[in-house]
N, C-alpha and C positions, 0 to 999 in steps of 0.2 A: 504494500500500500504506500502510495509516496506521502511525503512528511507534508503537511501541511503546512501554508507558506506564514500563518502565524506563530507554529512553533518553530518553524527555522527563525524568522527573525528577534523573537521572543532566547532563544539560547545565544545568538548572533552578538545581540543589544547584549545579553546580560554577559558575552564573552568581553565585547568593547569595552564596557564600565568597569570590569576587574580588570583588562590591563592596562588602561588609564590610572586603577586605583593603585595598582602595582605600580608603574612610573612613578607617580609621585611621594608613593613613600622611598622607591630607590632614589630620588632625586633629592628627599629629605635626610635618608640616612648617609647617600654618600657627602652632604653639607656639612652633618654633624661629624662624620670623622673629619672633613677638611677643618671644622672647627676647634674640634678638639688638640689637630695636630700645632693647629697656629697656636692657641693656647696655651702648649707644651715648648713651645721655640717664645715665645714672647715671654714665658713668665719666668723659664729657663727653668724648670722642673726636671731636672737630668734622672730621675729616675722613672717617670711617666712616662721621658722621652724612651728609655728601651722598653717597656708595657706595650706601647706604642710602635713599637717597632715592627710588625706585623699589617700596619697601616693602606699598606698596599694593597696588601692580599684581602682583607676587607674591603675597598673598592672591587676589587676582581671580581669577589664576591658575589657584589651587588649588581655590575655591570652583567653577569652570568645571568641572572635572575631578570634583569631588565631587558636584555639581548632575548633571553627566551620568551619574557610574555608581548615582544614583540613579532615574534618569529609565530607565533600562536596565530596571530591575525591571517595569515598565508594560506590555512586552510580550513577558515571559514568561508558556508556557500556563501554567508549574506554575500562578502564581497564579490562576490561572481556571479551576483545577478544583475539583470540590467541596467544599467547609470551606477554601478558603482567601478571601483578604481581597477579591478580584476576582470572584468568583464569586457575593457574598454580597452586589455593587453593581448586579446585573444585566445583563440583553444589552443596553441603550441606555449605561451607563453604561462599558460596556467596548468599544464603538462610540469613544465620547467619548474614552475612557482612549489608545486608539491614534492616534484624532486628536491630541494634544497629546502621544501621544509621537514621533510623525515631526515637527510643528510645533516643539518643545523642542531634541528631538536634533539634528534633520537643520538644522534655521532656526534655532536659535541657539546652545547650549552648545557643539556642535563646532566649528562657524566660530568662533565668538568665544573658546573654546580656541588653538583654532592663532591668531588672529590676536593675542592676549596674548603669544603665544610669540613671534610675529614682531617686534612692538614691544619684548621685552624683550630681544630680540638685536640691534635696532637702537637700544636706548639705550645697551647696551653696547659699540658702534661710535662712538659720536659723537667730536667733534672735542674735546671736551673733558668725559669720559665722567664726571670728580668737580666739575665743577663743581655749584653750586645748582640745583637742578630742581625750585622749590618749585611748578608746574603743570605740572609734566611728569607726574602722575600722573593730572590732570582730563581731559589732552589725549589722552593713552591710554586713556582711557574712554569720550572723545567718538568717539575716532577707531576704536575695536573696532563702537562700537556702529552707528558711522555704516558702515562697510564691510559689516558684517553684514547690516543693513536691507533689501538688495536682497535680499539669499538669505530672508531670511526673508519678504517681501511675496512672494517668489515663492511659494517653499513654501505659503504662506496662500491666495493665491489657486489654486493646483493643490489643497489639500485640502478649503478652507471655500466660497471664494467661486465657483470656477468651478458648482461642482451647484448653488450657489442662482441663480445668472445661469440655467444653461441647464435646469435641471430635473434631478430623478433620481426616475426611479419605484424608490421602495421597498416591500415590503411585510416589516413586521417582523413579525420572529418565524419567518418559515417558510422554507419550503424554497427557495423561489425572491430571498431576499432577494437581493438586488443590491450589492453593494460598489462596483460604479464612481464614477464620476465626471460630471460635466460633458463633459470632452472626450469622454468614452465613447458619448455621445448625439448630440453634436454631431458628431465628427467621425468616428462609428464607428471608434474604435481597439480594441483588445482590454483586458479590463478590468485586467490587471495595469498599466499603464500609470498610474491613477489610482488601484486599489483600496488601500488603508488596513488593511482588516481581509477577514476570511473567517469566514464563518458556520461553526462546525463543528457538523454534527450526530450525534445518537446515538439509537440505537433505544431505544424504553423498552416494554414491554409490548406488544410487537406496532406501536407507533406513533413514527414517526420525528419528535422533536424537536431545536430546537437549543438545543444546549448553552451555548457558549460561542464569544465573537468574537474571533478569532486575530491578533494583527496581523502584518502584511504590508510590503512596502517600495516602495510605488508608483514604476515605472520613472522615469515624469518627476519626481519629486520624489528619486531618485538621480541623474539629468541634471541637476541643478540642481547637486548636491553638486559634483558632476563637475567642471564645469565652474571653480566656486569653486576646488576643489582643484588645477586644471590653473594658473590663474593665480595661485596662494596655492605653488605646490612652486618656479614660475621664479622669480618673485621672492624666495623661501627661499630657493633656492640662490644667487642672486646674491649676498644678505646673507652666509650662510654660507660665502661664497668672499672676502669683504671680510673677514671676520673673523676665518676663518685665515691671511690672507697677515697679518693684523697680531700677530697673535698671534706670540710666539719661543719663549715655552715649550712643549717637546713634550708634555707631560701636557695641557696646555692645547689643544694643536691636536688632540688625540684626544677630546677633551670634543666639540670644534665638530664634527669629522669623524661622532662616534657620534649627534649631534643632526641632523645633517643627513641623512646616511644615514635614521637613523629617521622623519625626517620625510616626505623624499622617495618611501621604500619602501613605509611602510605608508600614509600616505594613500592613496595610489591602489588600494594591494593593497586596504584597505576600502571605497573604492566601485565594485570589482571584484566582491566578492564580496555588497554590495547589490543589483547588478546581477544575480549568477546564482542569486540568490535565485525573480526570476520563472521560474524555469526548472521548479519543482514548486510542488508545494503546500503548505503548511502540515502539513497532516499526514501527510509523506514525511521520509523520515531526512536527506535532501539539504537542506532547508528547514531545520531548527532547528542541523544541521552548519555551514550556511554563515551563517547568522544567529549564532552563535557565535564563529567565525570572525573574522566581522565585526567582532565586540565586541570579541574579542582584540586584533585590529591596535590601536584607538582606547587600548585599555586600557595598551598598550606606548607609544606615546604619550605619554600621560600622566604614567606612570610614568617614563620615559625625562625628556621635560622638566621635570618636579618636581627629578629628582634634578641635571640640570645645570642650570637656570634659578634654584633657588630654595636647594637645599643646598650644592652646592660649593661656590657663590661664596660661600656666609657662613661655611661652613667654612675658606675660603683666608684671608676675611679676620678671623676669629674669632684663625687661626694666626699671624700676621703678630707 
């Protein structure tokens, strides 16, 4: 049954106004670290100053989280219905637009999200967590990028490179287009497994054209996530178990406990629901529901580690 053009716009709207609401808190919390940092140089607080030293990597942070709820917008229908900005790039260009948005989301801004998070809870572990860490902040950038690089060569080769290795008959524009993949030919799998996008068509004058290209959550490029997330929540909790037993303040172990929880719970609840996304089609109410969904868990996320990774602690030590 196709989705009804009030509840697409209806999830559409309410996707816009959460990552406008997301921007402006990253735009607020990357103010208050620039604030904090001036603060620490101006009042000459040489001990804040190395607290602080990690400064960076909390913009990277935030920037990861702002990059992604913009990258969100790419594969929303609203935009690719008529008079809006996606609609007005064409069917090859919105092909394109959902390639780079599973390649973006799924291959880098989320892994490299959580694994930001990971490294700023394990420099607040260390043996000596105020000492100078004048490249501790290069080394957390080599070291997000460098863990990242497998997920995202994989993702790469499951969206870009497998259908130019093995072939993908396309025919654009019409009815019979083909969204699969490489492995779809090769290893006859069924096409959700590689598909990217979905033609949708609409009748016009007696003649059925397509519209606009839907994107989609190709199975194996959520296997991929999976998998990262399965070994990215053990090693979370393992940190997050080091870092309450050290911690004595109880406000303090309720911070570690609601970070880890969040972490734990919703990663996986989001590549759960990437997963039961192949279950219908793009334009069924179960599709844009669970692809919402989806969006929610990452967006609590976000929000959740912004507020304990990057506010509290400069709030604790702002009070001091």
């Amino acid at each position: 049954m196709p989705l009804p053009n009030s509840a697409v716009d209806a999830l559409g709207f309410a996707t816009l106004l959460l990552v406008l609401v997301l921007l402006i808190l990253g735009v607020l919390c990357a103010a208050y670290v620039l604030h904090f940092r001036s603060k620490i140089h101006h009042d000459n607080l040489l001990a804040l100053r190395h607290f602080n030293s990690l400064w960076i990597v909390r913009l990277i942070l935030i920037l990861f989280a702002v990059l992604w709820g913009l990258g969100e917008l790419l594969r929303l229908p609203l935009l690719r219905k008529k008079g809006w900005f996606l609609h007005r790039l064409g069917f090859r260009w919105q092909v394109t637009s959902c390639k780079i948005y599973i390649l973006s989301s799924l291959g880098i801004l989320e892994p490299c999200f959580f694994l930001t998070a990971l490294f700023l809870v394990q420099g607040s572990i260390r043996s000596a967590p105020f000492t100078p860490r004048k490249r501790w902040n290069g080394r957390v950038i080599v070291s997000v990028l460098g863990f990242c690089a497998p997920v995202f060569l994989a993702q790469v080769f499951l969206v870009v490179v497998s259908p130019i290795v093995w072939g993908r008959r396309e025919e654009e524009g019409s009815a019979s287009y083909r969204a699969g993949g490489g492995f779809v030919d090769r290893f006859k799998l069924p096409h959700y497994f590689t598909r990217v996008f979905q033609a949708m068509e609409v009748e016009e004058r007696e003649k059925v054209v397509v519209a606009a290209a839907v994107c989609t959550y190709p199975l194996l490029s959520t296997v991929v996530l999976g998998m990262f997330g399965c070994v990215y929540v053990i090693y979370f909790l393992y940190l997050g178990w080091k870092m309450a037993a050290l911690v004595i303040n109880r406000r303090l172990q309720l911070r570690v406990y609601a970070l880890v929880i969040a972490v734990a719970l919703l990663l996986p609840i989001h590549v759960v629901f990437l997963g039961l996304s192949v279950l219908s089609r793009p334009s069924e109410p179960l599709f844009e529901a669970v692809g919402f969904l989806g969006f929610l868990t990452v967006l609590l996320c976000t929000t959740v580690g912004e507020g304990i990774l990057v506010v509290r602690p400069i709030a604790d030590a702002l009070a001091i």
